[in-house]
C-alpha positions in Angstrom: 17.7 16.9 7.3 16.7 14.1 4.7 16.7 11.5 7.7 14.6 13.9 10.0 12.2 14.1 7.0 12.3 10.4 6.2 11.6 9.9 10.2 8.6 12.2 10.2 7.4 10.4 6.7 7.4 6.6 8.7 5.7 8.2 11.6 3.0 9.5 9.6 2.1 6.9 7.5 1.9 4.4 10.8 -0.8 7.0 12.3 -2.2 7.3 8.7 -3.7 3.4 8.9 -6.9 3.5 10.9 -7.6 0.2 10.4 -5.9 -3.1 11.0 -3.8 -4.5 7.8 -4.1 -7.8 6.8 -0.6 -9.6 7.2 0.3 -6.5 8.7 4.3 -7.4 9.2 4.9 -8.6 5.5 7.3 -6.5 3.7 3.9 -5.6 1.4 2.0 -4.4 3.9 5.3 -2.2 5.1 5.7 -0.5 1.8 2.5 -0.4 1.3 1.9 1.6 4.7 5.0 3.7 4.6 5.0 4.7 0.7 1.3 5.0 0.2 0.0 5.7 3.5 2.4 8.4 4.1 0.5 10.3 2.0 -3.1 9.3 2.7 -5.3 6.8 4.7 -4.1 3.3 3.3 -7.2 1.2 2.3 -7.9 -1.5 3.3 -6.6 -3.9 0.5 -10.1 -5.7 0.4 -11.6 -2.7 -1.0 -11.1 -3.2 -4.3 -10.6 -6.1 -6.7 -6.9 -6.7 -8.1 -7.8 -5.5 -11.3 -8.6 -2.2 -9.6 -5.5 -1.9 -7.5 -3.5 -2.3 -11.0 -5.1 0.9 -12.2 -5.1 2.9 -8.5 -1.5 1.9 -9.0 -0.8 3.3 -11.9 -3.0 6.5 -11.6 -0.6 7.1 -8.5 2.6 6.3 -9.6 1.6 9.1 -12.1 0.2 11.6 -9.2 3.5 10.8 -7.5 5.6 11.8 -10.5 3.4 14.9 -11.1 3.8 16.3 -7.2 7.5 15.7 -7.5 7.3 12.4 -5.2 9.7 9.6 -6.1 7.0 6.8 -8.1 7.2 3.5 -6.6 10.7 1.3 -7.8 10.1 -1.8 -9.4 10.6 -3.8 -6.0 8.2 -1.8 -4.0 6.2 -1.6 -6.8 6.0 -5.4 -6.9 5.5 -5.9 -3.1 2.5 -3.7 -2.7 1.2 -5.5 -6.2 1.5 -8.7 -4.8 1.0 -7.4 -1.0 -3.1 -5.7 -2.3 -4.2 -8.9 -4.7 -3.8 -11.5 -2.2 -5.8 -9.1 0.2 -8.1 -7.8 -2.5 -11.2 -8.1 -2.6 -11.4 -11.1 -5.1 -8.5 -12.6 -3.9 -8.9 -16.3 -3.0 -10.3 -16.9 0.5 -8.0 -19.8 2.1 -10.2 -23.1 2.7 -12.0 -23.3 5.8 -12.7 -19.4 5.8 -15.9 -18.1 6.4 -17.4 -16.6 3.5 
């Protein structure tokens, strides 16, 4: 039962993304899919600035506790940190980028 839930969660969260990811095979951008966009559309990470993902985070991990939905663990927790503030929006563009 758990593992046809699990299934349906995964399935879900890929049709959640509308848009393309950046770095869309990292393990970030797989939790970041699966754990957050299994619940709703996952933003696009250049949305917001990292200082703004650190509070969306937080204001989740609490919504998540509240609907009785397993918070982030400290390693996903990490990976979709690091994974949405090197996408961010005022995350350093690499040189030779347009900007």
């Amino acid at each position: 039962m758990f593992r046809s839930v699990l299934i349906a969660v995964i399935l879900v969260a890929a049709s959640a993304c509308t848009h393309e990811l950046p770095d869309p095979q990292s393990a970030g951008a797989e939790v970041y899919r699966v754990r957050c966009g299994g619940c709703h559309q996952a933003y696009a990470p250049g949305t917001l600035t990292a200082a703004m993902w650190d509070v969306q985070l937080d204001r989740m991990q609490s919504i998540m506790a509240k609907a009785g939905v397993n918070p982030l663990t400290e390693q996903e927790r990490y990976l979709v940190t690091s994974y949405l503030k090197a996408h961010g929006a005022d995350a350093p563009q690499p040189s030779g980028a347009a900007g």
